[in-house]
C-alpha positions as CSV (number, residue, x, y, z in Angstrom):
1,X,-131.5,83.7,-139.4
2,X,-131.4,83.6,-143.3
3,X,-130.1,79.3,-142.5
4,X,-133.1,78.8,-140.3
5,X,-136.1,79.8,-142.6
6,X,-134.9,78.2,-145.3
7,X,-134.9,75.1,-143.2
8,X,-138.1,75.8,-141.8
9,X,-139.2,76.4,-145.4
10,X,-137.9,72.9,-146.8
11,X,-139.3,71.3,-143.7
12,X,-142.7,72.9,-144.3
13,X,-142.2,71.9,-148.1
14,X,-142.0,68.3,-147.2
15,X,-144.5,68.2,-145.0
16,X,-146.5,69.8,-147.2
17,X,-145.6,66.7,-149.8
18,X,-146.4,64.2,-147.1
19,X,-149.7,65.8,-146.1
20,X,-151.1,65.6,-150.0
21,X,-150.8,61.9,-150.4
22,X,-153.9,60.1,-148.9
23,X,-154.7,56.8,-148.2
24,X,-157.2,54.2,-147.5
25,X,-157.6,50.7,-145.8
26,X,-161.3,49.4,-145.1
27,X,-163.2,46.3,-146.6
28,X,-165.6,48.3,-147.8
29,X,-163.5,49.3,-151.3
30,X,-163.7,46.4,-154.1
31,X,-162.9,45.5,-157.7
32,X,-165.6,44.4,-159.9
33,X,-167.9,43.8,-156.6
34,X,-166.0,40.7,-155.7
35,X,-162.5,40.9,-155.2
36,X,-161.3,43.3,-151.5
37,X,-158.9,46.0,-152.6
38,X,-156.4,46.0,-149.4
39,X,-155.8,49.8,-149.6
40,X,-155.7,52.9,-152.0
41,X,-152.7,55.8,-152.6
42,X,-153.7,59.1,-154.1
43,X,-151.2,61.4,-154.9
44,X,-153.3,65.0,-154.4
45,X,-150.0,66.9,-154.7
46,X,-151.0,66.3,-158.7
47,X,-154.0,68.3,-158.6
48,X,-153.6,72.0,-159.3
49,X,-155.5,73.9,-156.6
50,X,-154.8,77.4,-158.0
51,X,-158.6,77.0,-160.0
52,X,-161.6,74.9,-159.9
53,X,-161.9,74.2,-164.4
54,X,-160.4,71.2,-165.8
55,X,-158.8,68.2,-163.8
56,X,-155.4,67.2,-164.1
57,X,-153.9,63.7,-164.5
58,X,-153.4,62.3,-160.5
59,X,-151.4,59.5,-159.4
60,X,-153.4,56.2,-157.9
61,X,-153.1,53.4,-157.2
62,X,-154.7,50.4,-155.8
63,X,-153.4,47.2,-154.1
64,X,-155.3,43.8,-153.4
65,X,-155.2,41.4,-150.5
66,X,-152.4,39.3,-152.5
67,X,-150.1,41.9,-152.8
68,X,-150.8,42.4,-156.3
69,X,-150.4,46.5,-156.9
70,X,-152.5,48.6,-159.9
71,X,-152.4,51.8,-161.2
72,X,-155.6,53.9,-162.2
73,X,-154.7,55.3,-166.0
74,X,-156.0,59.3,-166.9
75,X,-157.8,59.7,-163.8
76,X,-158.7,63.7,-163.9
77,X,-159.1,65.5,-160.4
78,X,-159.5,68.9,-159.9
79,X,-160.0,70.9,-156.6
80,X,-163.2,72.8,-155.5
81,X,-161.9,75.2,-153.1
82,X,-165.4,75.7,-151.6
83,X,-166.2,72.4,-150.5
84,X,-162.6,71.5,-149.5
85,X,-163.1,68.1,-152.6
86,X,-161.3,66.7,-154.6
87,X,-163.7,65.5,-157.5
88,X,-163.1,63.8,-161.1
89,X,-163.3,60.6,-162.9
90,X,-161.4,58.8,-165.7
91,X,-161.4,59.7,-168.8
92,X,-164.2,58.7,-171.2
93,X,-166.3,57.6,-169.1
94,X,-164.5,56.1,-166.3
95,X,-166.5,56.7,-163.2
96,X,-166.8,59.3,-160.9
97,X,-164.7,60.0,-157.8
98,X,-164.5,62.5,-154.7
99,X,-162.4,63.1,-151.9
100,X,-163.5,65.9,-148.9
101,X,-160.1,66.9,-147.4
102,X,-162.4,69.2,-144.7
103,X,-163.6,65.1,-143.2
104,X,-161.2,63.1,-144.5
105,X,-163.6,61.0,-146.7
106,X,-163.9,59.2,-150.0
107,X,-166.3,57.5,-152.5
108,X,-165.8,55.9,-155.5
109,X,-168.4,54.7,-158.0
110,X,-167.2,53.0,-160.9
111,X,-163.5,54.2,-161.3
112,X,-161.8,52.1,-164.3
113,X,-159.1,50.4,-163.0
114,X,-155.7,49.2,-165.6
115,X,-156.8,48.1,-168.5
116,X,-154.0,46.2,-170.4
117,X,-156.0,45.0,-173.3
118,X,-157.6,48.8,-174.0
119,X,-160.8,50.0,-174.9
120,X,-163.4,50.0,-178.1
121,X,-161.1,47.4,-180.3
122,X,-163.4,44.5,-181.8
123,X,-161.5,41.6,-182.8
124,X,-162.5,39.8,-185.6
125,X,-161.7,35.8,-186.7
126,X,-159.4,37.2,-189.8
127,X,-157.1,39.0,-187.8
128,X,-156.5,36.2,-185.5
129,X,-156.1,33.7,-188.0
130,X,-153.6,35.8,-189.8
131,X,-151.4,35.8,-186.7
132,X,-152.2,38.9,-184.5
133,X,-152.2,37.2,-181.0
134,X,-155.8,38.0,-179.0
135,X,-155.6,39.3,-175.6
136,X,-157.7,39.5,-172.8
137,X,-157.9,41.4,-169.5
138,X,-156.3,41.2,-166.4
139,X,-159.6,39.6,-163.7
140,X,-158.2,41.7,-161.0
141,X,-158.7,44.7,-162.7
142,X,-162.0,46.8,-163.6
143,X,-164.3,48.9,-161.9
144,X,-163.3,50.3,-158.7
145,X,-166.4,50.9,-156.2
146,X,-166.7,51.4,-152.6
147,X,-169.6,49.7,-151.1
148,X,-171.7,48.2,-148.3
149,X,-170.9,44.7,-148.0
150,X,-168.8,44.2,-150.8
151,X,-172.4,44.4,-153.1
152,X,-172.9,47.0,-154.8
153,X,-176.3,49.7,-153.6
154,X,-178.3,52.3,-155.8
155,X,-176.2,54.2,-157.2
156,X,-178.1,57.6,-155.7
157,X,-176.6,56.7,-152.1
158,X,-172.6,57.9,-151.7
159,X,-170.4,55.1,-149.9
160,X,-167.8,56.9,-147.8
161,X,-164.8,55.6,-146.9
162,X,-162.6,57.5,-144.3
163,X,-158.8,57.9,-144.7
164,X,-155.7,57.2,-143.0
165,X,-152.3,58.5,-142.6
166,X,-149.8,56.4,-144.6
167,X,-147.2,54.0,-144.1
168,X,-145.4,54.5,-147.0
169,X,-145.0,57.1,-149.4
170,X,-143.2,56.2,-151.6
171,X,-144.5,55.5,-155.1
172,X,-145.6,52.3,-155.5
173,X,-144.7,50.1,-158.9
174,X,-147.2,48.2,-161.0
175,X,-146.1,45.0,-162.2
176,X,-147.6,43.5,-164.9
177,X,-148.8,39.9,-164.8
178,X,-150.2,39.4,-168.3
179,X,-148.2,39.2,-171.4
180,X,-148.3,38.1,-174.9
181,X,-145.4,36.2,-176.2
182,X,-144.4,39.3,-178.1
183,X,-145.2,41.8,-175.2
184,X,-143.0,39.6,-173.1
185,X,-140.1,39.2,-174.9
186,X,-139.7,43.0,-175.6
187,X,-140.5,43.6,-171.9
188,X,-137.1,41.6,-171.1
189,X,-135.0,41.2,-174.1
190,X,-132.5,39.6,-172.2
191,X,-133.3,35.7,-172.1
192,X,-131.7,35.5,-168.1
193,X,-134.3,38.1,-166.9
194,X,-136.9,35.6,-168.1
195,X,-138.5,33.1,-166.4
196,X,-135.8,30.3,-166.1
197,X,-138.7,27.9,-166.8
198,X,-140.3,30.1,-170.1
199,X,-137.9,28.3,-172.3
200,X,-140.5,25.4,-171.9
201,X,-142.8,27.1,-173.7
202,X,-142.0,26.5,-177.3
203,X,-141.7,22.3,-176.3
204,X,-143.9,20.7,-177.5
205,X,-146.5,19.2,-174.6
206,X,-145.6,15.8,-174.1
207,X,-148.6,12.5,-174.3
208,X,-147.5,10.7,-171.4
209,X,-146.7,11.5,-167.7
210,X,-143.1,13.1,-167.1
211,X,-141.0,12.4,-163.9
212,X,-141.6,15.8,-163.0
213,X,-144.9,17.0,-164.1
214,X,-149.0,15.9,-164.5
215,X,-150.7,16.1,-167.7
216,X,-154.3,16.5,-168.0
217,X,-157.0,16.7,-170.5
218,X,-159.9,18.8,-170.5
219,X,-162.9,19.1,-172.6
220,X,-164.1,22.4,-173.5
221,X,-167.6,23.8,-173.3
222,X,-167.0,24.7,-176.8
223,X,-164.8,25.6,-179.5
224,X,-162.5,29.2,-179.0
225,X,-160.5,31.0,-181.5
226,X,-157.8,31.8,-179.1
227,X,-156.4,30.9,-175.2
228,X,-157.4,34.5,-174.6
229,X,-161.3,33.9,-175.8
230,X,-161.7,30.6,-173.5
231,X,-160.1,32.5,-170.3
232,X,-162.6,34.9,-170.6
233,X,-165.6,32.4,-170.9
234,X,-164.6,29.3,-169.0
235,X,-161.2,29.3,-167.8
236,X,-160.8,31.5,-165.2
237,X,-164.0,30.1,-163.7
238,X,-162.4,26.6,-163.9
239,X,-161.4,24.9,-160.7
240,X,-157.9,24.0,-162.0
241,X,-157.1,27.7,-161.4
242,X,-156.3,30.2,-158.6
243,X,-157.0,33.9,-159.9
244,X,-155.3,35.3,-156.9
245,X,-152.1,33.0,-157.4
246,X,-151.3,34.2,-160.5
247,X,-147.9,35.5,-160.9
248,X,-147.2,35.3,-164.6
249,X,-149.4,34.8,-167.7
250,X,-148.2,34.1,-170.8
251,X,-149.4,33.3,-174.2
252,X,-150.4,33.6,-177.8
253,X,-153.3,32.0,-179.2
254,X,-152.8,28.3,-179.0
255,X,-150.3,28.2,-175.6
256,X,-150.4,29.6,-172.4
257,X,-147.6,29.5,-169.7
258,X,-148.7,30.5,-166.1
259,X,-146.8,30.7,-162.5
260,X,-148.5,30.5,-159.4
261,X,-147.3,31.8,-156.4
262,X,-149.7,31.1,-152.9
263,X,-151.6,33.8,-151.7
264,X,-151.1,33.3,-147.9
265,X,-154.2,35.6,-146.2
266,X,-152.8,37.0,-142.4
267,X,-153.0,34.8,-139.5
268,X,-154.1,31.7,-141.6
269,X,-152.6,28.0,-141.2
270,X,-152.3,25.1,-144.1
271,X,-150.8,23.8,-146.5
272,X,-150.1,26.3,-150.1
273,X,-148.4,25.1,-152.9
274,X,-146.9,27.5,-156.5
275,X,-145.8,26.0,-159.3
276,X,-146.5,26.0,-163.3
277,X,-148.8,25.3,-165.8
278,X,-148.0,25.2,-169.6
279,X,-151.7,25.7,-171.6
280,X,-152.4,23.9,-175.3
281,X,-155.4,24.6,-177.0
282,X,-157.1,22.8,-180.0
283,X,-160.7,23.6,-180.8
284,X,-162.3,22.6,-177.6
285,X,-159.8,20.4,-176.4
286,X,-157.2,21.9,-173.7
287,X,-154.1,20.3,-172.2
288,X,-152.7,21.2,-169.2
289,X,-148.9,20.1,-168.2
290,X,-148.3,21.1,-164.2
291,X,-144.3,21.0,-163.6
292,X,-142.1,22.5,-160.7
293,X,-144.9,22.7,-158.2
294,X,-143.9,22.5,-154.6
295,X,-145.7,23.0,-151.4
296,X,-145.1,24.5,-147.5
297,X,-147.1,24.3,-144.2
298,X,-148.0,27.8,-142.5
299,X,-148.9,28.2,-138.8
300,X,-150.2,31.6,-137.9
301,X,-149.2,34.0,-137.0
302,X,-145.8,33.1,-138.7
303,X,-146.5,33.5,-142.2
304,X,-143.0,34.6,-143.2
305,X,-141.7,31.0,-142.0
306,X,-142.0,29.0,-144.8
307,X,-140.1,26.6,-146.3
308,X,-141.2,25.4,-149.7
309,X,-140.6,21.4,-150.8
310,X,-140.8,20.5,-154.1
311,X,-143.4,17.8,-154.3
312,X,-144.0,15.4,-157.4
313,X,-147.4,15.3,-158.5
């Protein structure tokens, strides 16, 4: 007898687990009121339910069509036990959040995403030119919102999203895409966990085309201090670049080395292609070498068929 209940009690245990992890997957839940969030993981079983004062740090995370997988820093829940919510927001002013457990709904309104760069840190020309490497941050991170086709309403009238049993609960892992050289090399110290291709970086960009690679020239809108300045402004708008591809981004303030990997959206056909790009910036004059770049044919529905050729372009 003694056995049994404390089987049923590490059976109830675990469900208990399972049943405080909560997820979401609509189209109405977006990133800076443009780019789709595929679906969202709280972890509610971080929330201390014993009082109503003061939120505690909760688990979430969010992952985009592409596969690409964030984690929302210092957001503070806490649980009202008369209205069955979950309510908070991140830390200095982050947004504001609530989940009702009682109908299984959510709405969001201006959560803070992952910020890699940081907050409330001006950057001025001196400490740039004296060799501290400018940084930028990540496009497919921001402001968390859920919304009524994908734009953004008066902020008086609550979105709800409903949410779903899910999947998988295990934690998911937030990979980070953008590095500085420095930031990169401490992040894998060993040179064969590297990109086998990064070694390319410290070459200097050839003036002529190479049997494996493209190079082009680009005039500037203007003049930037730093690759992470003319991101911000001009390049990621550029046509030259897929956000969404982005695999790896890496750079100081003059050079920039980037791998793109095909975002293949479900039950879509064509032809996608990943490769590199090594970035050289001088005033408003950028360089682009593209190397290693090879391309496959999808037919949906079998995405997960693809064979990759190397192409020379």
């Amino acid at each position: 007898m003694k056995t049994f209940l404390l089987l049923l009690l590490l059976f109830v245990s675990l469900y208990g687990k399972d049943e405080e992890i909560v997820c979401f997957e609509n189209p109405f839940m977006v990133v800076n009121s443009g780019i789709s969030i595929e679906n969202i993981m709280i972890y509610l079983s971080d929330v201390n339910r014993s009082r109503e004062e003061g939120g505690r740090v909760t688990r979430m995370y969010y992952t985009l069509k592409n596969g690409h997988t964030y984690h929302v820093n210092f957001l503070l829940l806490s649980y009202n036990k008369e209205t069955q919510s979950y309510v908070g927001g991140v830390e200095c002013d982050g947004g504001w959040m609530e989940y009702d457990s009682k109908h299984n709904v959510m709405y969001m309104e201006d959560i803070r995403g992952v910020d890699e760069r940081g907050f409330g840190f001006k950057i001025s020309d001196e400490m740039v030119r004296d060799g501290y490497i400018e940084t930028f941050n990540n496009p497919e991170t921001g402001w968390l919102n859920t919304v009524v086709g994908q734009e953004k309403r008066d902020s008086s009238e609550k979105v709800w999203v409903y949410g779903k049993k899910c999947n998988d609960i295990k934690e998911p892992k937030h990979k980070i895409i953008y590095y500085t050289t420095k930031a990169y090399r401490e992040a894998f110290p060993n040179k064969k966990d590297r990109d086998s291709y990064f070694k390319r970086f410290y070459e200097p960009l050839i003036k002529r085309e190479e049997e494996d690679g493209k190079i082009e020239h680009i005039k500037l809108k203007k003049s930037y201090r730093s690759i992470a300045k003319m991101m911000e402004y001009e390049g990621f708008d550029s046509d030259w670049i897929t956000v969404e591809d982005i695999e790896l981004f890496v750079h100081d303030n003059r050079r920039a080395f980037i791998r793109f990997s095909p975002y293949i959206p479900k039950d879509t056909s064509g032809c996608f292609c990943g490769g590199y790009k090594l970035l050289e910036m001088n005033g408003d004059d950028l360089t682009i070498l593209s190397f290693g770049w090879e391309c496959g044919s999808v037919v949906a529905p079998f995405v997960s068929e693809i064979e990759f050729v190397e192409i020379k372009i």
